[in-house]
Backbone as a ProteinNet text record, in pm:
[ID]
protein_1_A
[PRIMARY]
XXXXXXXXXXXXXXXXXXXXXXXXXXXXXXXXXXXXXXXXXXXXXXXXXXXXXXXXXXXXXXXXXXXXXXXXXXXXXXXXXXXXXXXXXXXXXXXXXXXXXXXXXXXXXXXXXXXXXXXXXXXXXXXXXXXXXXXXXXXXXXXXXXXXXXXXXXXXXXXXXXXXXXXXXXXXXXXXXX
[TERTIARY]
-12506.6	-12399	-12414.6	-12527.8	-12568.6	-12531.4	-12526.4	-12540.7	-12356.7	-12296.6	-12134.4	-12085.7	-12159.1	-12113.2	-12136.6	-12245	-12276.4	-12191	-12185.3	-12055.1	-11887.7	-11857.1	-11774.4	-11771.9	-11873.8	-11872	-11811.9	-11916.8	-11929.9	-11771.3	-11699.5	-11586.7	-11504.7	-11440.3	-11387.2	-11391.3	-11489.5	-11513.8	-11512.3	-11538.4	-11500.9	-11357.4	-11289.9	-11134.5	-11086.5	-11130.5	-11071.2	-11126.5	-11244.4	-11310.1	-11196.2	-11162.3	-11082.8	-10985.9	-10917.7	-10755.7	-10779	-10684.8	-10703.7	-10644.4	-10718	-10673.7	-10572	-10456.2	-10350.2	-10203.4	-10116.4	-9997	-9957.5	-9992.9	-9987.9	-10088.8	-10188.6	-10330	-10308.5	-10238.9	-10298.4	-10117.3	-10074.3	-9878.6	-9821.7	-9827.1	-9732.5	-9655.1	-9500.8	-9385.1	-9296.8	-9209.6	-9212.1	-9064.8	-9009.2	-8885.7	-8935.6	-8834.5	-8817.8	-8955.9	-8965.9	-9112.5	-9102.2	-9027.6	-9018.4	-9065.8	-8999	-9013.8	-9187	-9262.9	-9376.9	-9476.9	-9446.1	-9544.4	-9543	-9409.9	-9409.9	-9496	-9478.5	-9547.6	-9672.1	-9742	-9883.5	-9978.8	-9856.1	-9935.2	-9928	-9827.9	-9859.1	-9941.9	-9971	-10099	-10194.6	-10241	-10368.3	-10373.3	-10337.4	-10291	-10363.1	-10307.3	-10349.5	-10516.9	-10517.9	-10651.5	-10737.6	-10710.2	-10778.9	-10833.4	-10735.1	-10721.4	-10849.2	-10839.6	-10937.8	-11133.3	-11114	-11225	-11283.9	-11163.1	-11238.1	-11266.6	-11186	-11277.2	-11429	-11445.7	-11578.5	-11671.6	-11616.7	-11729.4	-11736.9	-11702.7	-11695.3	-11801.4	-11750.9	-11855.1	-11988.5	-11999.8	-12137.1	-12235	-12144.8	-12186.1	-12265.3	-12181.1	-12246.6	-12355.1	-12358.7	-12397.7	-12589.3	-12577.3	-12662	-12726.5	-12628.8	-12656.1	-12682.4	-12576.9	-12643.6	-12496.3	-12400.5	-12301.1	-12284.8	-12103.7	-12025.6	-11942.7	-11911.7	-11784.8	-11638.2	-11662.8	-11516.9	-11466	-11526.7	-11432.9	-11358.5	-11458.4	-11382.3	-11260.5	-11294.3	-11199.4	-11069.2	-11093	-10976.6	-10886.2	-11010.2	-10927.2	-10864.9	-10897.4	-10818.4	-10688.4	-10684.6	-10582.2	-10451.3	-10493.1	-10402.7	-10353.9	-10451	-10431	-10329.8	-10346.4	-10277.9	-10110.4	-10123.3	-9984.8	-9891.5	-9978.2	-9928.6	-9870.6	-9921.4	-9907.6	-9783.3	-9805.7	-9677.9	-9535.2	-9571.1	-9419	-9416	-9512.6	-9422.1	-9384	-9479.4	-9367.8	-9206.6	-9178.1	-9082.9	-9004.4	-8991.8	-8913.8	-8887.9	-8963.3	-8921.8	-8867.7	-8895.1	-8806.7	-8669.1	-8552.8	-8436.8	-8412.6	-8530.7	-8549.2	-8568	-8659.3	-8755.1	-8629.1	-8630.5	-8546.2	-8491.1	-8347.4	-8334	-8304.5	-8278	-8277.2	-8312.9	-8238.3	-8306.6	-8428.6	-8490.7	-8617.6	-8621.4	-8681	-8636.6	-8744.5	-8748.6	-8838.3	-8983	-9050.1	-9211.6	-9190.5	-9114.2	-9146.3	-9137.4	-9046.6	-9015.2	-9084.8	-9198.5	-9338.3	-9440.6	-9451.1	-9527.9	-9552.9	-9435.5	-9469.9	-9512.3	-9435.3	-9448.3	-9614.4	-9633.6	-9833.1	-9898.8	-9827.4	-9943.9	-9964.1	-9818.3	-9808.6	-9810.1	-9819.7	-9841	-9919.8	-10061.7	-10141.4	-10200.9	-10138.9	-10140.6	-10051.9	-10083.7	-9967.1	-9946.8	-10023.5	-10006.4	-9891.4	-9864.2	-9727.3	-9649.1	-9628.3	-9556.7	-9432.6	-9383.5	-9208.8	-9164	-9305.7	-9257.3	-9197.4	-9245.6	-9230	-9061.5	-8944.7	-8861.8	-8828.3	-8861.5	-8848.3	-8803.9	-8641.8	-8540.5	-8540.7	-8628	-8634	-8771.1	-8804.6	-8909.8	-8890.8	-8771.1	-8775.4	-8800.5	-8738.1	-8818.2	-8963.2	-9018.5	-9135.7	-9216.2	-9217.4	-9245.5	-9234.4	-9105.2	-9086.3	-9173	-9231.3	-9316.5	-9465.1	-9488.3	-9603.1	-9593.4	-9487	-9499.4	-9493	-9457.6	-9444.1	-9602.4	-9634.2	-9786	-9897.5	-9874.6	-9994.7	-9964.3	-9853.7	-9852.8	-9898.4	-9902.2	-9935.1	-10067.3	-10105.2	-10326.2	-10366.2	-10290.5	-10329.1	-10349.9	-10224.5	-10240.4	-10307.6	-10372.9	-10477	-10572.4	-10592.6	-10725	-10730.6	-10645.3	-10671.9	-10682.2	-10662.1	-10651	-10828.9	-10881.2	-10999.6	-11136.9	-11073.2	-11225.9	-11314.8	-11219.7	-11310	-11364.4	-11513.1	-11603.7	-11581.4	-11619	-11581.4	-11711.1	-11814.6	-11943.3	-11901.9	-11805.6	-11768.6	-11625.3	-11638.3	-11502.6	-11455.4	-11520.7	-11552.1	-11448.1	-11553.7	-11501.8	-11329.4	-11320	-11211.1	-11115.1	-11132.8	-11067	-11020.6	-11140.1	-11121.3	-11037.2	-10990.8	-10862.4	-10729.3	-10691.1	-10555.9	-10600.8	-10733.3	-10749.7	-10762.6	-10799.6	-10825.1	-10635.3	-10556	-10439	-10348	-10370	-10307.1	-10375.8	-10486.4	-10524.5	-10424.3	-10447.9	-10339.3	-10200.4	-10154.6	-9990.8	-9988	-10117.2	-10082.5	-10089.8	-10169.8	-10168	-10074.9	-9951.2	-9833	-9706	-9764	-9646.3	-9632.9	-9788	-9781.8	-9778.9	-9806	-9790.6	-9600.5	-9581.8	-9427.8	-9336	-9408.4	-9374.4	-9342.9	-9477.7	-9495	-9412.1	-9408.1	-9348.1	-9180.1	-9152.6	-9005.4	-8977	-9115	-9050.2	-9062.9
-633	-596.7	-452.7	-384.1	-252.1	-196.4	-206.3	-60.5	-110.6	-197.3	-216.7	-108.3	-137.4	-36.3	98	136.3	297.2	332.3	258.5	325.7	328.4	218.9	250.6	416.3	426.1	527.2	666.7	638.2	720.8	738	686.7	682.1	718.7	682	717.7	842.3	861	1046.8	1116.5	1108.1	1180.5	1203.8	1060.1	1088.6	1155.4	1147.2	1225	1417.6	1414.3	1555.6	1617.6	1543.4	1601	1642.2	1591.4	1673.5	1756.5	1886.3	2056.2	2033.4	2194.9	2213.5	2257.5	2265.3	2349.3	2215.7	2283.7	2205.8	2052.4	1932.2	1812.5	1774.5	1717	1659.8	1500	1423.8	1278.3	1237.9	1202	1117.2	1194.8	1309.4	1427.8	1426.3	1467.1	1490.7	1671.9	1665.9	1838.4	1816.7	1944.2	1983	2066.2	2022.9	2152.9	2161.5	2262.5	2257.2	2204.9	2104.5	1940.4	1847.9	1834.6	1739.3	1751.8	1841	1841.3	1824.6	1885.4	1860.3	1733.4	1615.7	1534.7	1439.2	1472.8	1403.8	1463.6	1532.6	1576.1	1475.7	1452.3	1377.8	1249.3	1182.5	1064.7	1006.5	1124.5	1130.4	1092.6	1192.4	1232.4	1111	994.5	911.1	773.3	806.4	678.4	761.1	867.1	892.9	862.2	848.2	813.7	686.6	591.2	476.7	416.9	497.5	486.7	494.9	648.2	715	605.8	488.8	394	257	268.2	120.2	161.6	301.5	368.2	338	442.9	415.9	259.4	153.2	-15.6	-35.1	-21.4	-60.8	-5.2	135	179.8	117.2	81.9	-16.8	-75.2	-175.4	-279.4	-283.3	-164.9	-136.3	-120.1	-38.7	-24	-97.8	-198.5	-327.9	-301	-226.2	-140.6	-253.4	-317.6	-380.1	-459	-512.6	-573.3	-503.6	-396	-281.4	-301.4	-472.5	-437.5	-327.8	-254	-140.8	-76	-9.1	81.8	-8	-142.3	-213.3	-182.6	-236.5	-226.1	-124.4	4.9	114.3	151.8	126.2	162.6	23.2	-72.7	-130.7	-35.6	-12.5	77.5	153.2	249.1	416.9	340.5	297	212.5	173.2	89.3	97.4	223.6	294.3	380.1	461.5	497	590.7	510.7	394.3	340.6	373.6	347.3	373.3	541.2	622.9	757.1	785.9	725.7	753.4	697.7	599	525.3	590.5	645.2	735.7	866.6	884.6	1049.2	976	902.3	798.2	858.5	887.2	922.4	1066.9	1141	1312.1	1313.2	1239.9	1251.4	1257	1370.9	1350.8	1273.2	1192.6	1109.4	1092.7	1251.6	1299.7	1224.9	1217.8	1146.5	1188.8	1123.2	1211.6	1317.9	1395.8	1516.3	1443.9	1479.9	1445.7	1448.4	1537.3	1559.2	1458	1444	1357.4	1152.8	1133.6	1016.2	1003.2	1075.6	1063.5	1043.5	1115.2	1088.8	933.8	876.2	762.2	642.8	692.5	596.4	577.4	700	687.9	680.2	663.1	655.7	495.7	431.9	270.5	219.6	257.4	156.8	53.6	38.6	8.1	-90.4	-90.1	-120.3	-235.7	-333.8	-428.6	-543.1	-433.8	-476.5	-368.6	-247.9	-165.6	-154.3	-285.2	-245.8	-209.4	-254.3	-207	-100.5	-17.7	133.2	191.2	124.1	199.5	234.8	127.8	150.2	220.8	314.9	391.9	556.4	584	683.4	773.7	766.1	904.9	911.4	1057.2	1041	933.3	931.1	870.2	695.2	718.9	546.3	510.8	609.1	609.1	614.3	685.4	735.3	600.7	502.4	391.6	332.8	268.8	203.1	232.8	364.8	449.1	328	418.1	334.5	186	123.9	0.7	-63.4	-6.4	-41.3	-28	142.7	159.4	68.9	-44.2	-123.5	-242	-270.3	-406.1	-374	-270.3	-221.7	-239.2	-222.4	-246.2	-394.3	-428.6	-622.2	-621.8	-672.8	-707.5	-719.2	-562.7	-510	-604.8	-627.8	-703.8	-870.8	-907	-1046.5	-1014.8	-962.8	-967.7	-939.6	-857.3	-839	-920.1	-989.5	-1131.5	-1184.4	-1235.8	-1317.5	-1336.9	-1216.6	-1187.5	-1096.8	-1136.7	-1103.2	-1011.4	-1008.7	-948.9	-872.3	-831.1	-674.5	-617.6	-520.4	-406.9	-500.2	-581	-678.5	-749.8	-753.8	-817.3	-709.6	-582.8	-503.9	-369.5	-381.3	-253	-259.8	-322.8	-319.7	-270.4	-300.5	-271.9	-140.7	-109.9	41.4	134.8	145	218.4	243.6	87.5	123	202	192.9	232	415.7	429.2	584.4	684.1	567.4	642.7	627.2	542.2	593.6	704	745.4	839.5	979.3	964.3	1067.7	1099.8	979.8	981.8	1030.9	1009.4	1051.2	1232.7	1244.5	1406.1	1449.3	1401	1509.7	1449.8	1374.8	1383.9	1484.4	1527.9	1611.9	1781.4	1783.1	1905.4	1917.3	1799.2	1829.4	1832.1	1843.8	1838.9	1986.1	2065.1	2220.5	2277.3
4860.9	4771.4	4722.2	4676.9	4653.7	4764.7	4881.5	4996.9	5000	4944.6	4982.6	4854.3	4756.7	4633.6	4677.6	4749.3	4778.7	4849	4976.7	5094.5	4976.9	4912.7	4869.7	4768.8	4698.4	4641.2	4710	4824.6	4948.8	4985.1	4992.8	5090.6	4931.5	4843.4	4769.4	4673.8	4720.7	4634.4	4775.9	4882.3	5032.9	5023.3	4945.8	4999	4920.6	4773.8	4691.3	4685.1	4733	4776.2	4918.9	5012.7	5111.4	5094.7	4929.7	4896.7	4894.7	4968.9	4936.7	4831.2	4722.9	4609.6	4598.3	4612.2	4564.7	4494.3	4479.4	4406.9	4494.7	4369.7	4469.4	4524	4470.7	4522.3	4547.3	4439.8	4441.1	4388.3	4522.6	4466.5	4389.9	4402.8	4353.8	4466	4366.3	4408.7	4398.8	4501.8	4448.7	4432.6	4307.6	4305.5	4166.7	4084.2	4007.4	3916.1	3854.3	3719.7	3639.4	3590	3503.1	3600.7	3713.1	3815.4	3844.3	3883	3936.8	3792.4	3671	3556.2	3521.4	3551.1	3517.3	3608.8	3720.1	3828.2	3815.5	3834.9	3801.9	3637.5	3566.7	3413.4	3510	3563.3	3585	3688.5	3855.3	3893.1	3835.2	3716.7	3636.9	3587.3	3507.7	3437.2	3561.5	3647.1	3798.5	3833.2	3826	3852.6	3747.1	3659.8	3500.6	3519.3	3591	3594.8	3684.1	3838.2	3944.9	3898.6	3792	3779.9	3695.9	3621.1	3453.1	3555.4	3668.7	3760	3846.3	3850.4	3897.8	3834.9	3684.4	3615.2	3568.7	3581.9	3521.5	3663.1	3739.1	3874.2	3878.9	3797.1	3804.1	3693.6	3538.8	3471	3483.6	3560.5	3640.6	3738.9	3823	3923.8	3813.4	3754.5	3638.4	3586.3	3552.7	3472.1	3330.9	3265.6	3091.6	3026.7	3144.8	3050.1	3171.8	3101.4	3189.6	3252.2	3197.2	3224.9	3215.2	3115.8	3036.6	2985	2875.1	2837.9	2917.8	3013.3	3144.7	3196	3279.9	3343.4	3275.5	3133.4	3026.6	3036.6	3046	3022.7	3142.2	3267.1	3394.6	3413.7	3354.6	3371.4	3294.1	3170.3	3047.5	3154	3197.5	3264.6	3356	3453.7	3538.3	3509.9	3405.2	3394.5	3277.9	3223	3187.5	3303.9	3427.8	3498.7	3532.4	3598.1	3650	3587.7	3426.7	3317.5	3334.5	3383.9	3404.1	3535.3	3619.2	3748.3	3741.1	3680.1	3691.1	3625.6	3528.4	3452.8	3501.5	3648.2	3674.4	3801.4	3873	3969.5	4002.8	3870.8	3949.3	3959.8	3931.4	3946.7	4089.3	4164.5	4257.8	4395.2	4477.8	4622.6	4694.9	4723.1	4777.8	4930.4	4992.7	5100.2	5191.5	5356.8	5426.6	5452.1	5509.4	5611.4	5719.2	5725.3	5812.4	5952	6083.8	6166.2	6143.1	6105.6	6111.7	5955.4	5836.3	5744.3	5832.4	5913.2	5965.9	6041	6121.7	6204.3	6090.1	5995.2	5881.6	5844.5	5791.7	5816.4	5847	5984.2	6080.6	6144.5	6179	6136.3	6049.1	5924.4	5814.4	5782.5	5783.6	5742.5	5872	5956	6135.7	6097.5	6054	6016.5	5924.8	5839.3	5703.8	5665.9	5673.7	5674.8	5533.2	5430.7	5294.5	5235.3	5336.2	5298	5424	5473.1	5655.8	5597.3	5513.3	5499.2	5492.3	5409.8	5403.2	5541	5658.8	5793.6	5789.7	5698.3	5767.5	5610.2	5540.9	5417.3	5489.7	5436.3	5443.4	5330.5	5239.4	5162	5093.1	5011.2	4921.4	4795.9	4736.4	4611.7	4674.1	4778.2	4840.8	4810.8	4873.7	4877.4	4772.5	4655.2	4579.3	4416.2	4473.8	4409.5	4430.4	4568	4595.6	4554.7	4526.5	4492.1	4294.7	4262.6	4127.2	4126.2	4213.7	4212.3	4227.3	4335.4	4371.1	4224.8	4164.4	4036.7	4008.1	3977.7	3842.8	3900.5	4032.4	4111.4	4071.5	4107.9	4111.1	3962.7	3878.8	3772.5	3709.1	3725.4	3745.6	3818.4	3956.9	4026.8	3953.8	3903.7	3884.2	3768.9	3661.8	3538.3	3566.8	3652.5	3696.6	3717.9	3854.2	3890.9	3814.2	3741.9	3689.1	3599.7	3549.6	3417.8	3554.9	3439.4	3535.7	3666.4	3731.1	3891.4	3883.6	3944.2	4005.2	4159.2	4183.6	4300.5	4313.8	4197.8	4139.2	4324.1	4315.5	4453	4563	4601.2	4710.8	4704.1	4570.2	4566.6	4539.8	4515	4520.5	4636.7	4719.3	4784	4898.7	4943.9	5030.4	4978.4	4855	4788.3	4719.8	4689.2	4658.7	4713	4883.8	4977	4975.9	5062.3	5091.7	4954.1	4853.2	4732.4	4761.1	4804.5	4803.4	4889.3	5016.7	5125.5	5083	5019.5	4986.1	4877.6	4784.2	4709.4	4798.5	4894.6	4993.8	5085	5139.5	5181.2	5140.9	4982.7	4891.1	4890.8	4862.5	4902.5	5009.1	5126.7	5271.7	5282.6	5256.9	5285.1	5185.8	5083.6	5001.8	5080	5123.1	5214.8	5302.1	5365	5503	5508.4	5352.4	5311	5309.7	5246.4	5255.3	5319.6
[MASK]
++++++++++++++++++++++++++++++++++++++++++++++++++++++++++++++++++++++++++++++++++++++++++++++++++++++++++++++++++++++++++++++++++++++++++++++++++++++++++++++++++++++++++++++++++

């Protein structure tokens, strides 16, 4: 169970270390400078969320608690983020897909068949719904699983890996809009 917690570590700070730095790291959306500050707080807000189920797992991992507090606090972050994506929702592009964005897709969710529907998704704000739809699913999950669950990680890391890559979908389809 320790070397499943390390690789996870391993793999979730790799993925989040591989975002280049510039505008739009983590389910950022682009348009105007309301549109992107707003989307950047509610990113930050889902990353808040990720970093308070880390540190609950290292807790644990530790053994200095249970890592309720943290859990707690990444469910909050969690659906907080969700109530601001959702509110910038009818800002966000409804445009069809341009080609290199409708290949985007189609290779990113091939795969993934806890988000197959996205495959047949015709704009960003599609997408970008589902982005918010999902923080708030990860957040429930996450609050369902963690009471007396000796096996958090496990029961979570499938819907957190696929939840990483749609925040990463959300932004390269961003790009590949301008």
């Amino acid at each position: 169970m320790v070397h499943r917690r390390k690789i996870f570590f391993w793999v979730v700070f790799t993925m989040l270390a591989m975002v280049p730095a510039s505008s739009g790291e983590f389910g950022n959306v682009f348009g105007s400078p309301e549109v992107e500050k707003a989307s950047r707080s509610a990113s930050a807000q889902a990353l808040a969320g990720i970093q308070s189920i880390i540190e609950g797992l290292r807790v644990r991992e530790l053994e200095t608690g249970s890592g309720e507090k943290e859990f707690m606090d990444a469910v909050r972050s969690l659906e907080d983020a969700a109530a601001q994506m959702r509110r910038l929702i009818p800002m966000v592009d409804d445009s069809p897909f341009n080609a290199p964005q409708a290949n985007i897709v189609r290779s990113l969710f091939a795969n993934i068949e806890i988000y197959g529907d996205l495959r047949d998704s015709k704009s960003i704000r599609e997408v970008y719904t589902a982005f918010a739809d999902n923080t708030e699913a990860f957040g429930r999950l996450f609050g369902d699983v963690y009471k007396d669950n000796d096996h958090v990680y496990e029961s979570i890391h499938d819907s957190l890996e696929a939840y990483l890559k749609l925040a990463q979908a959300v932004v390269m389809l961003g790009r590949a809009a301008r």
